[in-house]
N, C-alpha and C positions, 0 to 999 in steps of 0.2 A: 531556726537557731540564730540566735543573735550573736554579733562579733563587735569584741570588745577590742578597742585599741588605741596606742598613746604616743607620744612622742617620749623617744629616750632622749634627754637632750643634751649637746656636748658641755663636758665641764671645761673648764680653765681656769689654770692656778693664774691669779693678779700676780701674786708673787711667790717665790717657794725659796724658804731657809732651812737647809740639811745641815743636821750636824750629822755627828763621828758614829758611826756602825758601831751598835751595844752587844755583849756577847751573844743576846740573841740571834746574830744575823740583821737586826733593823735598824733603822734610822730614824729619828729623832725630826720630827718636821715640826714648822709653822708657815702655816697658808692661808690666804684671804682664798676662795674660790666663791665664784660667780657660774652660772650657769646659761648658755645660749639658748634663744629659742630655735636654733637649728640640732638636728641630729636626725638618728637611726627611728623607725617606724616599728612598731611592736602590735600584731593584731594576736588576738586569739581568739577560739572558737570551738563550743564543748562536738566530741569524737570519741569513736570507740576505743581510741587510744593515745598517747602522747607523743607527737611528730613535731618533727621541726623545719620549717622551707627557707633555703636562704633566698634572698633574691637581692636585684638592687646592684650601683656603679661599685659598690666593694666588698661581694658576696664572694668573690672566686678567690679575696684574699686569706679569709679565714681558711682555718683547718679541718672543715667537715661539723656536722652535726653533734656529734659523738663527741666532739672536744668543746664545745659553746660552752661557754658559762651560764646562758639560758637555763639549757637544758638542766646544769647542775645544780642552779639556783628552783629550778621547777623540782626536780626530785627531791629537795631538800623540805622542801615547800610542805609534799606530799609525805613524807618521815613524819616532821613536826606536827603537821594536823592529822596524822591519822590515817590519812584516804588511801596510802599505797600510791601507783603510779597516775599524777593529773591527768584524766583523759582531755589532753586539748589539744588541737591545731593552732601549733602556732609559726606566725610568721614573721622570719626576718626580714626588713625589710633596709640594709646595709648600706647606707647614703656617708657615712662617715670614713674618711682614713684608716689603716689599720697600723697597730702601734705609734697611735700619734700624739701621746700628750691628751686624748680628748677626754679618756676614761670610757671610752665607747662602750667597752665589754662589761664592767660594772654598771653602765648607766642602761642598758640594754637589760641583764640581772635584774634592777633592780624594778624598771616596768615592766617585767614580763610577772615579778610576784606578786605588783598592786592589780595588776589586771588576772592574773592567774586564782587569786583572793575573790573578787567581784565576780568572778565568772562562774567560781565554784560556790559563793555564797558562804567563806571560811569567817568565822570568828577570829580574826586575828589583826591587832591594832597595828599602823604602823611601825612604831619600836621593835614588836614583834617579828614584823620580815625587815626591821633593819637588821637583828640580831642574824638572821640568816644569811642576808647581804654580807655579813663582817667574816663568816665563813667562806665568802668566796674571793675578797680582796681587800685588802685594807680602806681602799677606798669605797666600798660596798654602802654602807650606810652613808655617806654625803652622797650620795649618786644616787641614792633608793630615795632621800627626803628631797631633792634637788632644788636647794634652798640656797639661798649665799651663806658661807658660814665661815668662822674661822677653825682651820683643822692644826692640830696640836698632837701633841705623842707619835704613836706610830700615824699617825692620820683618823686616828678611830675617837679622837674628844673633842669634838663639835658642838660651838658655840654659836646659834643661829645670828646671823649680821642682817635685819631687816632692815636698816638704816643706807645701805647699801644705794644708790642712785641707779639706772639705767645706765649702762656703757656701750655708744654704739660702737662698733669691731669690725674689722676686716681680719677674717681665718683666714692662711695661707698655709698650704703643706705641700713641699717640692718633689714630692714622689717618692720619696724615701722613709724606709721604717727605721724607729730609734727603737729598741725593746729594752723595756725597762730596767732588765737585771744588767745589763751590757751595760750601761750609761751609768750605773752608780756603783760597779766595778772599776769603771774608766774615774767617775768622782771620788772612790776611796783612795784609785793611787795618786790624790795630789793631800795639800796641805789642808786638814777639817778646820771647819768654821762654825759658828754657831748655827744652833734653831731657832737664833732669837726672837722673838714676837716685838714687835715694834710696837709703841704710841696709836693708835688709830688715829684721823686724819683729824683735825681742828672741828672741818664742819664736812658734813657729807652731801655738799653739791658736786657735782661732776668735777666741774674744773679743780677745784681743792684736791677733790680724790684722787684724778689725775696728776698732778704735781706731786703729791703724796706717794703714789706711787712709784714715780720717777727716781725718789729715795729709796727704793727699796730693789730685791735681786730675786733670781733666781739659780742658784747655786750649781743646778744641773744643766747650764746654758754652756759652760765652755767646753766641761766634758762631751759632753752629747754634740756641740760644733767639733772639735776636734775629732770623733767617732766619723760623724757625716759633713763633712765639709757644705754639702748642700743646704745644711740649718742655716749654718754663714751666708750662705748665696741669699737666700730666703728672708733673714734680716736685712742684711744690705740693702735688695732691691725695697722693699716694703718700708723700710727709715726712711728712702728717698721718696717717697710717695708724696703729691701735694696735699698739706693739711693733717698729717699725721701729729699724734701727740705725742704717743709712746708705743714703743714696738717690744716686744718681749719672747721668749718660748713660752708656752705650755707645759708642764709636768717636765717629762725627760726627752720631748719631744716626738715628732718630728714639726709638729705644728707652731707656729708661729701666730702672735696676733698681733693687730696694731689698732689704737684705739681712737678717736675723733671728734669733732663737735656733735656730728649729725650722721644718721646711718646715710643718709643722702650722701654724703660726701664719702662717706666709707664706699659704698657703693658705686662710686664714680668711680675712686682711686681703685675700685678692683676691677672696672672697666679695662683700665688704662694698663693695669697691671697682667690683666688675662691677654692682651695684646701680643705684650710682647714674652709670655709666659705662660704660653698655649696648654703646654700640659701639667700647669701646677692644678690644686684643689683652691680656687677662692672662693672664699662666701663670706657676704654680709651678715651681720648678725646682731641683735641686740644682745649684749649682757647684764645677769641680773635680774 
């Protein structure tokens, strides 16, 4: 039996503009996101029936099998084509934060249905398991095509940004979970702001982009500091780093980035930063 399997890879909002909660319940976003070549590990492999293994530094965070979004994004999978329940083993392999701003659990979704497709031999285009993706999070479909894009509406009108440049990063996340609905309960009781969509950048070399984005915010950064006073710690330390360009949260956090000439240097300053900051999550990364 052969075993198929892919890297989920962590997303990050460049920037995120929320506006005011519409009687639906939702929020109004515009986001530049990029995606790292680090994240969670996704294997699968055909089985008499559909199992899920967590493993990995952040498997004991989750809430069991039974609640994975995997799992629900694979039943759904099996509804829409037909087959009834995936027979597959699959396996988590849980290297990312949990509740961090990274999109973990969507981006995990959404390779488990490209590799759950190929393994099964399903006729089904990606658009197709984006559409199923979108039944699991708003962010489902940019995490299932994991492209740079710009996200608009609820997060769900994605406009692919191929123009985008390589961004190398340093991920920071100080131990602490921000969860989502908590952080934009805390962002509705202050004053709303636009979802503006900004200008894109002049030209899309790094450095431009960089600068460009220095203009720009992420809305759920004070809420979510004031939530976890540790996002602030996490900023702080990582702005002071030598060679940093720009430092920002992630989504509603708890994750942190900061961005660089060179992953070489990104990589050094996480050196220097795991020092004296033993038990945070760093990792280098390209973005994009």
């Amino acid at each position: 039996m052969t075993t198929l399997e892919a890297l989920a890879p962590a997303k990050v909002n460049l920037f995120l503009h929320v506006g005011q909660v519409d009687d639906a319940g939702y929020h109004p976003l515009a986001s530049l996101v990029a995606f790292a070549d680090v994240g969670d590990r996704i294997s699968v492999v055909p089985a008499d029936r559909l199992s899920l293994r967590l493993e990995g530094p952040f498997a004991a965070g989750l809430e069991g099998p039974g609640d994975n979004l995997v799992l629900r994004a694979l039943h759904a999978l099996g509804e829409a084509a037909g087959v009834g329940e995936p027979r597959l083993a699959v396996t988590l392999d849980k290297r990312l934060p949990i509740a961090a701003g990274l999109g973990g659990g969507s981006s995990d979704a959404g390779a488990a249905l490209k590799l759950a497709r190929d393994a099964l031999g399903l006729d089904l285009s990606d658009e197709a398991l984006a559409d199923l993706a979108a039944g699991i999070g708003a962010d489902g479909p940019m995490c299932l095509h994991a492209r740079p894009a710009w996200a608009e509406g609820r997060g769900d009108r994605l406009t692919p940004e191929p123009r985008l440049p390589p961004l190398a990063a340093l991920l920071v996340n100080p131990g602490v979970a921000s969860p989502t609905g908590e952080v934009y309960r805390a962002y509705d009781a202050g004053a709303p702001v636009a979802a503006d969509r900004p200008l894109p950048p002049s030209r899309w070399d790094a450095t431009t982009v960089i600068a460009w984005l220095a203009a720009q915010r992420n809305d759920l950064e004070a809420p979510a500091v004031a939530r976890a006073p540790a996002i602030g710690d996490a900023l702080a330390a990582v702005s002071a780093l030598p060679g940093v360009r720009l430092t920002r949260m992630s989504g509603s956090g708890a994750t942190v980035f900061a961005l660089f000439d060179t992953l070489a240097r990104a990589a050094a300053a996480g050196r220097l930063l795991s020092e004296n900051r033993p038990g945070w999550w760093i990792t280098p990364a390209n973005l994009g």
